[in-house]
C-alpha positions, 0 to 999 in steps of 0.5 A, a space after each residue: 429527493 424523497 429518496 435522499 431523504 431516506 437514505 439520510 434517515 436509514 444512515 442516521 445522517 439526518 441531522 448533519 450539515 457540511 462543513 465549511 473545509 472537507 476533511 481532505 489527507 495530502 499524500 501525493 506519494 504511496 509507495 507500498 513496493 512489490 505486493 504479493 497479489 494473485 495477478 503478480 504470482 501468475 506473471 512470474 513465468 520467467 526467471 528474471 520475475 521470480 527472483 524478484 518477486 521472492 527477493 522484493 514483494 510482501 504480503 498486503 498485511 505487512 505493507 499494510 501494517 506500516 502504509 495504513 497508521 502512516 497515512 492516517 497520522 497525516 493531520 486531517 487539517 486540509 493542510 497542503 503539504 505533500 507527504 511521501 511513504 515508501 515500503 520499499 525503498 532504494 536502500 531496502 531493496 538493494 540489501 534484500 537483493 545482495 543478501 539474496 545474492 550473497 547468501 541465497 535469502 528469500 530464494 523460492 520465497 512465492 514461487 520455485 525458481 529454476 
């Protein structure tokens, strides 16, 4: 106990007291798509996974830059209405991989293809 007691006092949490209701953000669907990660860059070793992740991933900061604000509009009401984002979506995906196609965009984007 003396140790939660302190812990409280150190974050200057000492005075709270909870809430009725948490503060609860409804999202049941976070689609950020294709996200360049060191763990994604080393799996492409074939030329099936290269196209794609030239054709479809992103940095985390552009992801983030539309994911983030989206999810933190969601109204912190507790309400139970699912909200769904996605990055990436069918439509998006299909344009970037005909314009790859048809005009060769994004070709050796991460990483060299063969």
């Amino acid at each position: 106990m003396k140790y939660i007691l302190n812990l409280l006092e150190e974050t200057s949490m000492m005075g709270c007291k909870p809430t009725e209701s948490p503060i609860e953000r409804t999202t049941n669907d976070k689609q950020p798509g294709m996200v360049t990660t060191d763990l994604l860059l080393s799996g492409a070793t074939t030329k099936q996974a290269k196209f794609f992740i030239n054709v479809l991933a992103e940095p985390a900061e552009v992801v983030a830059e539309y994911l983030v604000p989206n999810i933190r509009s969601i109204p912190a009401n507790g309400s139970m209405k699912p909200t769904y984002f996605r990055f990436l979506t069918g439509l998006k995906a299909y344009s970037q991989i005909f314009s790859r196609i048809a005009f060769g965009a994004r070709r050796n984007r991460y990483v060299v293809e063969d």
